[in-house]
KEKOLGU-752446 format. One line per 2 residues: number of its first residue (from 1); for each residue x, y, z of N, C-alpha, C, O. Coordinates in steps of 0.001 Angstrom, whole numbers, plus 500000, padded with zeros to 6 digits. Layout:
<pts>
NUM = X:Y:Z:X:Y:Z:X:Y:Z:X:Y:Z ~ ...;
</pts>
This chain:
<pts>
1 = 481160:244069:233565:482081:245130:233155:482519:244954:231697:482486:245900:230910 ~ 482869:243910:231404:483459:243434:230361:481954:243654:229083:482184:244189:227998;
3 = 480694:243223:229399:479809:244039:228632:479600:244853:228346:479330:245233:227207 ~ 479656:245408:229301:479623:247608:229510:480618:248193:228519:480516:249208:227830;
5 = 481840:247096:228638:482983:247953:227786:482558:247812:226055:482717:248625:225145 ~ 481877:246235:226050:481619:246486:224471:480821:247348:224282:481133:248219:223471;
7 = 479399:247431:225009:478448:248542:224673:478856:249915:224218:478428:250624:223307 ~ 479717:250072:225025:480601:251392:225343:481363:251380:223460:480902:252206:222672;
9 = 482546:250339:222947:482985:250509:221881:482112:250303:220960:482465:250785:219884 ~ 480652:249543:220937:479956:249684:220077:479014:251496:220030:477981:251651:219378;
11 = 479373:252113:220476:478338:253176:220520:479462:253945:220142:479102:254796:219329 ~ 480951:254020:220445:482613:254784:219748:481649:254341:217862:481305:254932:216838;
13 = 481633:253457:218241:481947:252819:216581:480867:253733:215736:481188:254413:214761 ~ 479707:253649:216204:478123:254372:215921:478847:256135:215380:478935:256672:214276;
15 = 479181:256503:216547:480020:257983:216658:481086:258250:215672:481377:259392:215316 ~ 481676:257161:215226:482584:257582:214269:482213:257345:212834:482647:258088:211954;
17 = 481236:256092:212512:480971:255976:211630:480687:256863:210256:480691:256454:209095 ~ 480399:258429:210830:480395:259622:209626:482066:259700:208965:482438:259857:207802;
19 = 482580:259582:209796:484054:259536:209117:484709:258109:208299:484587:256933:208642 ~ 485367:258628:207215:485349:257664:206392:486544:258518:205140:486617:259655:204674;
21 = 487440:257067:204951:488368:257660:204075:487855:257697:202363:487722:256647:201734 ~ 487664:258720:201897:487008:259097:200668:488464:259604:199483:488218:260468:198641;
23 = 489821:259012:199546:490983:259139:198922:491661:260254:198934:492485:260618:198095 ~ 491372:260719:199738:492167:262167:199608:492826:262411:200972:493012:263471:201570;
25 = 493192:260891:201373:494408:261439:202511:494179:261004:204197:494457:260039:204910 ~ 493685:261972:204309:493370:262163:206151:492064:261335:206325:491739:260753:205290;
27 = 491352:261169:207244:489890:260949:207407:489269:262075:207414:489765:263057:207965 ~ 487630:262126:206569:487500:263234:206607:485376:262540:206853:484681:261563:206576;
29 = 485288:263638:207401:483658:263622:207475:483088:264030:206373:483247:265105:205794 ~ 482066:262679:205952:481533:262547:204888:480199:263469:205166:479580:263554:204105;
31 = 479612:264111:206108:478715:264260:206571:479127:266265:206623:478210:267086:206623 ~ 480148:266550:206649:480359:268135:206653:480937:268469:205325:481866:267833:204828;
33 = 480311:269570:204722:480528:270428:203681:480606:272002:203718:479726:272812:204009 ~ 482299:272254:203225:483023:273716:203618:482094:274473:202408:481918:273654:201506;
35 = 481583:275496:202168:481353:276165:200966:482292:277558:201074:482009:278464:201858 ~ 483410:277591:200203:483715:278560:200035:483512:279737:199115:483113:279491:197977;
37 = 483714:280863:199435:482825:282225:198193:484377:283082:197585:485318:283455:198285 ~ 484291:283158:196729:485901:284106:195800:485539:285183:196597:486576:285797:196848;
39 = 484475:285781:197181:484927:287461:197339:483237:287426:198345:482713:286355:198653 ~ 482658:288725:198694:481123:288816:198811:480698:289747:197862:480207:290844:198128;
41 = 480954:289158:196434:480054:290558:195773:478511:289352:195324:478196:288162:195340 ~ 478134:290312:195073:476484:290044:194944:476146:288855:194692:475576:288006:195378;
43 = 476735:288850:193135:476462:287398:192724:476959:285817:193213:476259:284819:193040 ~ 477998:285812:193709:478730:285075:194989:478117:285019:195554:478165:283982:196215;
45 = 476708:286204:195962:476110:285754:197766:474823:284957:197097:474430:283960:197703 ~ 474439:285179:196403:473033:284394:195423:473440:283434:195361:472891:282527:195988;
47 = 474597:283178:194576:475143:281402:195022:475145:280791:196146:474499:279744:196182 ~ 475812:281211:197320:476068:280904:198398:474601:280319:199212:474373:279257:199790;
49 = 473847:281404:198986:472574:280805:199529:471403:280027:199029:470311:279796:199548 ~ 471989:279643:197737:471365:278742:197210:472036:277633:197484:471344:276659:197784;
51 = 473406:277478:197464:474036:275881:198269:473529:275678:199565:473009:274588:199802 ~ 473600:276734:200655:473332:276812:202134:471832:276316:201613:471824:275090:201504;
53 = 470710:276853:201302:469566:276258:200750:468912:274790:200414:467855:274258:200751 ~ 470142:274327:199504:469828:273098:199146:470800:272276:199935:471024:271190:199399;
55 = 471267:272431:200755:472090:271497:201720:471319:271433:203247:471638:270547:204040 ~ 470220:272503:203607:469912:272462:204707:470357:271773:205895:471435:272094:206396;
57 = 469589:270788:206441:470278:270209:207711:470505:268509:207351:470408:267549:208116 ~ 470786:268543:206130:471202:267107:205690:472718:267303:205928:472870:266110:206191;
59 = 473780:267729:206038:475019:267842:206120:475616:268818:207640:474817:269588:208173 ~ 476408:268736:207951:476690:269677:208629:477678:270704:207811:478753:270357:207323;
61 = 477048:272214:207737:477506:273418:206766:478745:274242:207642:478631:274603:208814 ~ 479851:274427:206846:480998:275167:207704:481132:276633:206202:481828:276327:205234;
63 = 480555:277820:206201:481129:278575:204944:482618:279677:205917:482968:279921:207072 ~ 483048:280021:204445:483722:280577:204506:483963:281344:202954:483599:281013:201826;
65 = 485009:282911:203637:485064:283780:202025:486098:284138:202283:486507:284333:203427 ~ 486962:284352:200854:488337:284522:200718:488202:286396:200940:487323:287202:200634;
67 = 489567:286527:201627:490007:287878:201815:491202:288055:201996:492007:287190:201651 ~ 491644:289357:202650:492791:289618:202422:493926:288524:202614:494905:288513:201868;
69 = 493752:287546:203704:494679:286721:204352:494250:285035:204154:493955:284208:205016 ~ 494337:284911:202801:493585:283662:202067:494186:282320:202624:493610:281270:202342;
71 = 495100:282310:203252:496370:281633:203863:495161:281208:205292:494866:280022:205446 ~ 494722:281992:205980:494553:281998:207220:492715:281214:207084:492170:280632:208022;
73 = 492206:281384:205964:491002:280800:205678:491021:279673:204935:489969:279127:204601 ~ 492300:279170:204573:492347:277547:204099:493227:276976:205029:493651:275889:204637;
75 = 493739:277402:206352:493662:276447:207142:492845:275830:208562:492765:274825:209268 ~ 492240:277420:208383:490719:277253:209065:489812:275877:208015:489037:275038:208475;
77 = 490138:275997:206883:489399:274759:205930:489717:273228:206692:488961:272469:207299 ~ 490932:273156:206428:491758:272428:206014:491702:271650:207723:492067:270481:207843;
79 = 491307:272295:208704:491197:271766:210509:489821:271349:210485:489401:270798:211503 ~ 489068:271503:209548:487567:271105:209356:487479:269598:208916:486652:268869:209465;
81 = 488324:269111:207926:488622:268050:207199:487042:267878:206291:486270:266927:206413 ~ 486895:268818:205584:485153:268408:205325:485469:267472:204207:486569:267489:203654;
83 = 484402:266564:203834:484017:265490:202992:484375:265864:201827:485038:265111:201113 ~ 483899:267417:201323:483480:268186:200319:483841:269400:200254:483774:269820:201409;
85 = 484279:270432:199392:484090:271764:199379:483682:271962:198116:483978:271611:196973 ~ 482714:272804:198827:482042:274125:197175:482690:275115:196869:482752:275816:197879;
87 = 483370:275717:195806:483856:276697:195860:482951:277488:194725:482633:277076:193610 ~ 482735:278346:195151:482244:279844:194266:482980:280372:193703:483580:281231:194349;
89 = 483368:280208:192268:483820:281353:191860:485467:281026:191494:486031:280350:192355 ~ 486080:281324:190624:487483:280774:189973:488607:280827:191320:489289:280017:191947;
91 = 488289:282559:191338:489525:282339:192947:489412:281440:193624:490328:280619:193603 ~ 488077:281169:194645:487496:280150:195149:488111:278504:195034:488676:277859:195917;
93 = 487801:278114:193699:487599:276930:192731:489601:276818:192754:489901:275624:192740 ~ 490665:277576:192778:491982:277739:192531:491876:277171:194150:491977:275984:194459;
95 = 491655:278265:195072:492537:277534:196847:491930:276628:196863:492610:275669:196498 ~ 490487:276249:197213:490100:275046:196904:491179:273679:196469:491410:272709:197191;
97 = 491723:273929:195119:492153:273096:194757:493622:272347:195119:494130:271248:194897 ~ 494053:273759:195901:495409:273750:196678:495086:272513:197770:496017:271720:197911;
99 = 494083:272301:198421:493634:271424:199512:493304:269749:199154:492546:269213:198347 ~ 494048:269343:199940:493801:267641:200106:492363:267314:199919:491944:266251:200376;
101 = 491727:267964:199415:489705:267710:199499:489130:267344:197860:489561:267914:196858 ~ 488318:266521:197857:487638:266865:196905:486729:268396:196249:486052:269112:196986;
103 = 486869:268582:195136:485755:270231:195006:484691:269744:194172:484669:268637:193633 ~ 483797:270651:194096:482448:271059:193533:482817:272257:193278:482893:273045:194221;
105 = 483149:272708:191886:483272:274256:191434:482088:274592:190874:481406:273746:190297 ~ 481791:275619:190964:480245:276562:190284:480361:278088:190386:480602:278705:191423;
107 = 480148:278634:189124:479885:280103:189100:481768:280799:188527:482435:281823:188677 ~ 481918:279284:187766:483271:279651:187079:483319:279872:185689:482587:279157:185005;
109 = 484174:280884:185006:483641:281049:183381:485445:280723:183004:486514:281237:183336 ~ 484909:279317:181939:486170:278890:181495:487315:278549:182025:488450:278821:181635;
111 = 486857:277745:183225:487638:277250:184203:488859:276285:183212:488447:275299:182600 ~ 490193:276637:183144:491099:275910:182582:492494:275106:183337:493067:275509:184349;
113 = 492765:274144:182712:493791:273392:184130:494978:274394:184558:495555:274433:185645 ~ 495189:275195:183422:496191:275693:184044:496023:277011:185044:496945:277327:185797;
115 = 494850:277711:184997:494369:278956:186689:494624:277639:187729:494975:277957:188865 ~ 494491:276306:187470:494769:275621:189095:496023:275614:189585:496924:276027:188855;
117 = 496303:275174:190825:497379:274616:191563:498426:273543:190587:497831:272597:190070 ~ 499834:273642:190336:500344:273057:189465:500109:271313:190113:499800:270435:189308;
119 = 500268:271024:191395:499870:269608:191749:498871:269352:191612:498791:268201:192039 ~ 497667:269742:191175:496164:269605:191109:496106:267881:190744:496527:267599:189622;
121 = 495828:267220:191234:495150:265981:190560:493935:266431:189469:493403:267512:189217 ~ 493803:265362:189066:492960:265696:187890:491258:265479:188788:490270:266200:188654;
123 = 491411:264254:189670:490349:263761:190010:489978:265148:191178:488879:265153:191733 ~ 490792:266040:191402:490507:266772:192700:488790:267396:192331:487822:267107:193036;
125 = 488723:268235:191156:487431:268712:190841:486448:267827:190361:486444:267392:189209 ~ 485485:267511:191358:484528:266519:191020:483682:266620:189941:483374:265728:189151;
127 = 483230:268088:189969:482090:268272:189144:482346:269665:188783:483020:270284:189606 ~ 481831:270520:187384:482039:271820:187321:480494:272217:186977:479706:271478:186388;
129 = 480258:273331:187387:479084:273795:186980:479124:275343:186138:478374:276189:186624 ~ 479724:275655:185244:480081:277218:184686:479183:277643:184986:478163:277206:185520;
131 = 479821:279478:184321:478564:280406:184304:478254:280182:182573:477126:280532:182223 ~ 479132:279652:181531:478963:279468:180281:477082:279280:180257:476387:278664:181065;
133 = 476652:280052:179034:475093:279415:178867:475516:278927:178109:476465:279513:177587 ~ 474918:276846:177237:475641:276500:176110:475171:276913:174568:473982:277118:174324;
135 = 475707:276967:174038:475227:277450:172576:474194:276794:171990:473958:277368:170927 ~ 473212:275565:172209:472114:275492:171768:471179:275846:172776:470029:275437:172613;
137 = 471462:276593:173891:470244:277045:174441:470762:278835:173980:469770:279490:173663 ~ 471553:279316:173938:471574:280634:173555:471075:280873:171982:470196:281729:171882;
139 = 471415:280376:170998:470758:280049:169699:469273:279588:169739:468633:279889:168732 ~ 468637:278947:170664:467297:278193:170806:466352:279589:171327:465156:279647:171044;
141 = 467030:280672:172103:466559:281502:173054:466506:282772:172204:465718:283664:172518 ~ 467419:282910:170997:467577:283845:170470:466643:284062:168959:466253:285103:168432;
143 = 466532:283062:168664:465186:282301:167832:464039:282758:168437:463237:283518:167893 ~ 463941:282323:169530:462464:282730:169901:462249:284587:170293:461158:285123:170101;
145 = 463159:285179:170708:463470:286261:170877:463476:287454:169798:463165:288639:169917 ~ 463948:286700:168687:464071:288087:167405:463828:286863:166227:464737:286485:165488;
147 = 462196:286221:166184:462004:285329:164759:462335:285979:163467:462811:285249:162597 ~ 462123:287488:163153:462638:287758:161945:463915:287916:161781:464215:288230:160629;
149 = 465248:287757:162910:466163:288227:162206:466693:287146:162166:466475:286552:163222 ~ 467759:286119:160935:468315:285575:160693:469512:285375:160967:469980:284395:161547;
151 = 470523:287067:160224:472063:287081:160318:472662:287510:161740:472578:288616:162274 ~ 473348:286240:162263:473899:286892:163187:475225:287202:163241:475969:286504:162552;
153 = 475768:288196:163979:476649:288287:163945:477737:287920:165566:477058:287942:166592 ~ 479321:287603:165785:479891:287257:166863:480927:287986:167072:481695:288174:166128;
155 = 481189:288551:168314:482137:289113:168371:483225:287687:168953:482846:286977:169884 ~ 484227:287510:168421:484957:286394:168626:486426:286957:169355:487135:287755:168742;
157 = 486716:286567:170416:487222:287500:171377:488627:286129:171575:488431:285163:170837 ~ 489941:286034:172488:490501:285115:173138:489946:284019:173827:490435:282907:173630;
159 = 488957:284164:174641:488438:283304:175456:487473:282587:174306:486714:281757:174806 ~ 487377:282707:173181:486678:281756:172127:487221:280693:171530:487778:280975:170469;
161 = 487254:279569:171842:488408:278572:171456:487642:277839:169928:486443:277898:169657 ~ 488416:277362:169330:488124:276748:167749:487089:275791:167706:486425:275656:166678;
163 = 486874:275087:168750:485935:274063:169149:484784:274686:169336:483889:274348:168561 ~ 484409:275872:170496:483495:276673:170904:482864:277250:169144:481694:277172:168770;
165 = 483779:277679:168511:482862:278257:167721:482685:277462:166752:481968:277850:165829 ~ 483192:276346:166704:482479:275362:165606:481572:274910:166472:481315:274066:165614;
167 = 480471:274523:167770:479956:274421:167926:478704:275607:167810:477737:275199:167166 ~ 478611:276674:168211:478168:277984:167825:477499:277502:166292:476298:277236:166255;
169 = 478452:277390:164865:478176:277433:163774:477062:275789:163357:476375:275662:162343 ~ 477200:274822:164409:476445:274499:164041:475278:274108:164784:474512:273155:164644;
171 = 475315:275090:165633:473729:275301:166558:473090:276048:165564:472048:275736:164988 ~ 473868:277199:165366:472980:278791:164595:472657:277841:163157:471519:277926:162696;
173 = 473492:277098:162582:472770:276472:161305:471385:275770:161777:470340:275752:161126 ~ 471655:275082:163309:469832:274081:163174:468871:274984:163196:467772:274857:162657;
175 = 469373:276199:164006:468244:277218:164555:467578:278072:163161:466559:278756:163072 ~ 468491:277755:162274:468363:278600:161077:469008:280065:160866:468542:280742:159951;
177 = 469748:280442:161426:470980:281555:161535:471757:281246:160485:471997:280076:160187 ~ 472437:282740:159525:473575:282362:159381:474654:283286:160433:474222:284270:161034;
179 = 476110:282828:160565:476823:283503:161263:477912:283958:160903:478626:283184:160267 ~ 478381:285232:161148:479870:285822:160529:480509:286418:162134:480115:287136:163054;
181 = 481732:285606:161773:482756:285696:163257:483514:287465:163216:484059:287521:162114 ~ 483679:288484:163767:484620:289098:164040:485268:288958:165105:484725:289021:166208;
183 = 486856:288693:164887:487878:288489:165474:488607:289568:166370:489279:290433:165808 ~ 488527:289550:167349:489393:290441:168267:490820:289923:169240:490970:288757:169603;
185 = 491389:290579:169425:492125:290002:170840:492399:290690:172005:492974:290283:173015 ~ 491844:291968:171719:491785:293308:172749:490341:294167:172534:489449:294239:171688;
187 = 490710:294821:173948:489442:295890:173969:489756:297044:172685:488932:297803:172175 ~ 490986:296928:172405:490841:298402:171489:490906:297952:169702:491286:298610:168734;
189 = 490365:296571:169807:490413:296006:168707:488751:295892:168314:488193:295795:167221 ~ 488248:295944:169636:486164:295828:169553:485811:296007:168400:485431:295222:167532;
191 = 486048:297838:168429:484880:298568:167969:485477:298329:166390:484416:298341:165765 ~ 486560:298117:165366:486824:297723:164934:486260:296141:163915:486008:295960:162723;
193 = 486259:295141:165301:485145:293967:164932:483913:294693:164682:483447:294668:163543 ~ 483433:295222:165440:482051:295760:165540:481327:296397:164186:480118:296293:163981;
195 = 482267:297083:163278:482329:297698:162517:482407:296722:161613:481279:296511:161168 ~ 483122:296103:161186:483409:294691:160079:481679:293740:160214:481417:293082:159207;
197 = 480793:293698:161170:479409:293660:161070:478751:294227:160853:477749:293754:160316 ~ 478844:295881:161154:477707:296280:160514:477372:296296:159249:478114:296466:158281;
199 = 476355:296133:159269:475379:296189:157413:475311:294881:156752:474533:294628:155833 ~ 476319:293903:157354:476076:292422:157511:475408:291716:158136:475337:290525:157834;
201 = 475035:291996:158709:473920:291099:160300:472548:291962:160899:472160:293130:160908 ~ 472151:290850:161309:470956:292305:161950:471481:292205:162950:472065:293281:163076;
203 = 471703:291557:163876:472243:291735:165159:473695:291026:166121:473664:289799:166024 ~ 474798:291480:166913:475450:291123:166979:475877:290196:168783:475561:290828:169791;
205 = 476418:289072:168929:476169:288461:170189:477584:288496:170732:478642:288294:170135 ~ 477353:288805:172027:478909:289280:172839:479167:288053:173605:478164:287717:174234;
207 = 480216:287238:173772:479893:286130:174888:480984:286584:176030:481977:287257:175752 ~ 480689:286160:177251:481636:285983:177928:483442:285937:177529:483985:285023:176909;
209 = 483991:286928:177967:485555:287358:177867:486348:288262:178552:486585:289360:178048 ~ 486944:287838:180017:487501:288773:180363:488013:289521:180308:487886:290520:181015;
211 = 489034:289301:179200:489915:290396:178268:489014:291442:177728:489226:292589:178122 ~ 488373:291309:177176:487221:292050:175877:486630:293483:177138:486870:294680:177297;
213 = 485904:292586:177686:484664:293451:178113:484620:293682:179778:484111:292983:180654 ~ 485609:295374:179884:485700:296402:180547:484701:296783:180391:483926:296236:179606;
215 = 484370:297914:181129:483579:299187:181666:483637:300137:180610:482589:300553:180115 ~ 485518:300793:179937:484904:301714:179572:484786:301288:177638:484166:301886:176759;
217 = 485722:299952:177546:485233:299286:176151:483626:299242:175894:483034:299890:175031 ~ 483156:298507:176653:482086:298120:176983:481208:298944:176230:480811:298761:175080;
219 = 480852:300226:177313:480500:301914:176924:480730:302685:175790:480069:303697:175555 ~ 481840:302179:174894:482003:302711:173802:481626:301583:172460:481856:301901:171293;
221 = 481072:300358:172812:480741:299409:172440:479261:299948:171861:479100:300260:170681 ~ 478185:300007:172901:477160:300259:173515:476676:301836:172559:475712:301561:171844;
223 = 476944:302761:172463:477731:304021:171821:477273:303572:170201:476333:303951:169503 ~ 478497:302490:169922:478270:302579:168586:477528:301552:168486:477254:301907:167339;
225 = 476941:300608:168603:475716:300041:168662:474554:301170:168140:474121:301399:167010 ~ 474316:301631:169151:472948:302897:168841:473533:303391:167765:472751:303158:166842;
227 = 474593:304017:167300:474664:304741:166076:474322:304063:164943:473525:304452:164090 ~ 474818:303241:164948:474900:301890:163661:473236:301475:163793:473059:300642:162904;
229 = 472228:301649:164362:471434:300535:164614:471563:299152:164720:470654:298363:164459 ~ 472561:298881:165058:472954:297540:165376:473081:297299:166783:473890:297882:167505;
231 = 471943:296084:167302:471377:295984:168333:472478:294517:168702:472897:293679:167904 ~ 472707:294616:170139:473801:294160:170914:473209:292885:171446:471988:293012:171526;
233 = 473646:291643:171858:473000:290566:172655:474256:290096:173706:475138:289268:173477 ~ 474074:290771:174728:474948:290718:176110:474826:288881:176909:474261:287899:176427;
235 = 475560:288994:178183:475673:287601:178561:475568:288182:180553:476219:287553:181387 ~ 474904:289088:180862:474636:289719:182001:473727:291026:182466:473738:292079:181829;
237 = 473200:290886:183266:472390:292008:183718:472927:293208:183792:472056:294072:183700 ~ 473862:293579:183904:474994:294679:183962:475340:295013:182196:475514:296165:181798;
239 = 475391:293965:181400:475530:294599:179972:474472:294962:179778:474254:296165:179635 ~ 473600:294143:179718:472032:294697:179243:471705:296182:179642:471361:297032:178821;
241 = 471881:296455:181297:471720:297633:182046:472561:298693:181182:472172:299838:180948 ~ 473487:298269:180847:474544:299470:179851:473671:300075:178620:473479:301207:178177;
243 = 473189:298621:178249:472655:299384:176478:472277:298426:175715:471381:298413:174872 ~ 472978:297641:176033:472747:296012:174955:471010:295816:175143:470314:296172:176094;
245 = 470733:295341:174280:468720:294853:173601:468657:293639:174919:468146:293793:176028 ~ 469237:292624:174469:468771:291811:175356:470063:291159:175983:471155:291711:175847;
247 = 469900:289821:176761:471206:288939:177225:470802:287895:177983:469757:287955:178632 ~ 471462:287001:177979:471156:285806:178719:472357:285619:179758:473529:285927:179545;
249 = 471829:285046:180941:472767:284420:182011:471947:283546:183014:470725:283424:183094 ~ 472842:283026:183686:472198:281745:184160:471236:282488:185715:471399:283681:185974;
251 = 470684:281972:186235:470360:282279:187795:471267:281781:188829:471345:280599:189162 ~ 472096:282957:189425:473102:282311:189955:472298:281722:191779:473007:281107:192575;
253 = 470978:282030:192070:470946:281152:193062:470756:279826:192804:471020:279048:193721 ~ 470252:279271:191491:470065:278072:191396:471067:277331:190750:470880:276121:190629;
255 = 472238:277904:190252:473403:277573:190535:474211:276842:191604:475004:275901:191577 ~ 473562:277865:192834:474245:277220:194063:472958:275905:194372:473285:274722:194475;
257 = 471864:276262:194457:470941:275413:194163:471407:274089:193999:471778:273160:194717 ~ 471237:274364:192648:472047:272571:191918:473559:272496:192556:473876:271373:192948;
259 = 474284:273269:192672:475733:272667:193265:475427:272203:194838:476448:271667:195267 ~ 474535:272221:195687:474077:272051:196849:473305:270393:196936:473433:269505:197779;
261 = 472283:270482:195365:471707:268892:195332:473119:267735:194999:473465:266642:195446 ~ 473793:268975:193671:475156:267716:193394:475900:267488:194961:475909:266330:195377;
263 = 476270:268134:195480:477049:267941:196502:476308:266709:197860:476980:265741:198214 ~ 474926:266970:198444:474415:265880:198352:474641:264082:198126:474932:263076:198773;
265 = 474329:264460:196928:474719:263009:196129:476307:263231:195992:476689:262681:197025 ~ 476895:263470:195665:478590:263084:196065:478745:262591:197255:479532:261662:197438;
267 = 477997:263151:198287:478263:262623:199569:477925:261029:199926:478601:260191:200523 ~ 476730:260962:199376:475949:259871:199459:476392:258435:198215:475789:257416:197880;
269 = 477773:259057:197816:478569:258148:196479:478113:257837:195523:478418:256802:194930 ~ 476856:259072:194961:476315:259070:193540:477495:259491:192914:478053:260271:193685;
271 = 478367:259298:191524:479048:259947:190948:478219:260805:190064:477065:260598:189689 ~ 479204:262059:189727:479117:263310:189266:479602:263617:188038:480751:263658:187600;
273 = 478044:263922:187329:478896:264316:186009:480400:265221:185751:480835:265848:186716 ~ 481026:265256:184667:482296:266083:185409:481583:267153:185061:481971:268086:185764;
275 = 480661:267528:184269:480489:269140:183972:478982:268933:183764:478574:268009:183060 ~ 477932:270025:184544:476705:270168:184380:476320:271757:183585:477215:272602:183591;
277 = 475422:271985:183143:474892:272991:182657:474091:273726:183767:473506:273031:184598 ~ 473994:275566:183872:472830:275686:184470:471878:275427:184448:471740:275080:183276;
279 = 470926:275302:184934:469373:274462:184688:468473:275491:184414:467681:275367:183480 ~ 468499:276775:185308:467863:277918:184858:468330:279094:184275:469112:279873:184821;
281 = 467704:279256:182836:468740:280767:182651:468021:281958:182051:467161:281890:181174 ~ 468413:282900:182547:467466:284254:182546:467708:284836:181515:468871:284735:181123;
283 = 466705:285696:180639:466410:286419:179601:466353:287915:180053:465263:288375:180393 ~ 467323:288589:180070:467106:289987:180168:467016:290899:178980:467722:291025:177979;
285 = 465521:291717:179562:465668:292662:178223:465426:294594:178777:464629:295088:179574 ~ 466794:295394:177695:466380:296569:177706:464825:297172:177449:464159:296838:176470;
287 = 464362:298090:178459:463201:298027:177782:463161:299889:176591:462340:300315:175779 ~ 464713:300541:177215:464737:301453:176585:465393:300856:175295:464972:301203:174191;
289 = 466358:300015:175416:467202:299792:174262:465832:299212:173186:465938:299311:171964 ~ 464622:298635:173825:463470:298177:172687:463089:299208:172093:463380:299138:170899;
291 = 462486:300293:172411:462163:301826:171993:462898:302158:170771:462411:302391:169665 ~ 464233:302149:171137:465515:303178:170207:465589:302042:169088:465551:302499:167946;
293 = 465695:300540:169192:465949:299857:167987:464629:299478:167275:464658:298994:166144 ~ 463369:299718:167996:461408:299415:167586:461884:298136:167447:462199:297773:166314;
295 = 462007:297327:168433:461622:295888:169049:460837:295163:169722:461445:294879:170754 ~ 459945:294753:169728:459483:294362:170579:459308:292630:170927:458935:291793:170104;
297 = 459585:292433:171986:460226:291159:172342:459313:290533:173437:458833:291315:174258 ~ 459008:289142:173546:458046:288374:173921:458257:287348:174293:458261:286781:173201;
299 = 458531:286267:175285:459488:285029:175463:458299:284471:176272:457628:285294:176895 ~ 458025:283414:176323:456928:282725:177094:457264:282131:178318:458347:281546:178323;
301 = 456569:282132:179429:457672:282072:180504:458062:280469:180823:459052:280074:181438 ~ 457309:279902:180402:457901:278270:180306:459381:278400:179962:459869:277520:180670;
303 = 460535:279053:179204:461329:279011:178289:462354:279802:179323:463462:280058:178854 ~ 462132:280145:180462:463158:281003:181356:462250:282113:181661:461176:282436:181154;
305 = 463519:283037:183407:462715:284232:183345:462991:284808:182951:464196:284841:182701 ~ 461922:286052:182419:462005:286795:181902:462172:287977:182685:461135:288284:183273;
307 = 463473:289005:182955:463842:290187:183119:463782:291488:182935:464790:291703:182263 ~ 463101:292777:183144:463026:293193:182199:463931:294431:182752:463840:294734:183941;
309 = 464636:295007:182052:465201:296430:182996:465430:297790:182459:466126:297818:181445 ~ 464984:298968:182928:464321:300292:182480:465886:301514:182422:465738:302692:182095;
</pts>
């Protein structure tokens, strides 16, 4: 009997062994990973199934997506105790951070300490993966994209910090660019910048800015672009689709992709860079906006995919 009983606590012990205190409190299973999504719009679900993808049946997968009653889906989290959570997306990457868990954020643009939880530990976000493309692959991409034109021009928006564009100035110097900043801090300040480039640059590059770039700014952006002949370089499939020549953005399934291998190795107590780059990033090009500006554009596909949209 007295054997039976160890057999018995040695096989408890076997059974519990996935659980394991990883500093964040409770015991939590090193072996389950929550992925949470900010919303289900499109690009959120391309992520999503690129983590679900690269996590297959190495982990046990619990997802979940924020909605109306965000309260009621982080404590559905939070009864899970997972090892890990992915969060998609800034909303996401914020409750997330509200929780006793370690995160994996991805598919966040300019994730800053202060959108978090004011208790946030610092150590809570393991790893970040933006949607940022970095400025020597957007300068490297844009080189190969338009070899004769030199001057570029930036629309320099709030979300452009002093650091960001001294890095910018000295990518576009290796690439052989020169660059002239216009300064904005609103949408009704754009077209304005926009104008302070033309006849200076051959072409002008929009980056990521929530403030800036609305729908109907955007559109009136786009507008005077074509008038000016001054051809636009967007940071999404949706600008490009507007009017802009070309644009770069990352592939958001392999986004989730790589946040699915990082997560993985976190589990397995590889440490995590704090911040990775996308690994793949897409080249979209107008093929009407080529017509109206007589462009024609050529990217080799070793170098990213190439997009093209009508």
């Amino acid at each position: 009997m007295r054997r039976r009983r160890m057999l018995l606590s040695m096989v408890d012990f076997a059974l519990l062994a996935p659980l394991a205190r990883v500093g964040y409190g409770a015991e939590r299973s090193t072996r389950t990973v929550a992925v949470l999504s900010s919303s289900a719009a499109p690009a959120y679900r391309e992520a999503v199934t690129g983590v679900r993808m690269a996590l297959g049946s190495n982990v046990a997968q619990e997802y979940f997506e924020l909605g109306p009653r965000d309260g009621d889906v982080m404590n559905r989290i939070q009864a899970v105790q997972p090892g890990l959570i992915v969060a998609i997306g800034s909303r996401a990457t914020a409750a997330a951070a509200s929780l006793d868990a370690p995160v994996l954020s991805a598919m966040v643009l300019g994730l800053q300490e202060e959108a978090l939880p004011a208790a946030t530990p610092r150590r809570r976000i393991v790893s970040r993966i933006p949607l940022e493309v970095p400025p020597r692959t957007v300068l490297a991409r844009l080189k190969q994209l338009f070899p004769r034109w030199r001057r570029l021009g930036v629309i320099r928006g709030p979300a452009l910090g002093h650091h960001a564009q001294a890095e910018i100035q000295s990518e576009a110097a290796a690439q052989g660019f020169t660059v002239k900043f216009a300064e904005c801090r609103s949408p009704k300040e754009m077209l304005e910048a926009f104008r302070a480039l033309s006849g200076a640059v051959d072409f002008v590059l929009c980056l990521p800015d929530r403030v800036l770039y609305q729908s109907a700014p955007v559109q009136a952006l786009i507008l005077s672009s074509i008038r000016a002949r001054l051809p636009l370089v967007g940071f999404s499939t949706g600008f490009v689709s507007a009017g802009a020549l070309a644009g770069l953005q990352p592939d958001y399934r392999e986004i989730g992709v790589q946040a699915g291998e990082s997560a993985l190795r976190f589990l397995e107590g590889t440490p995590l860079k704090a911040r990775e780059e996308a690994r793949v990033v897409k080249t979209i090009v107008n093929a009407r906006a080529m017509r109206i500006f007589g462009v024609d554009i050529r990217i080799p596909k070793r170098d990213g995919e190439l997009v093209l949209v009508r």
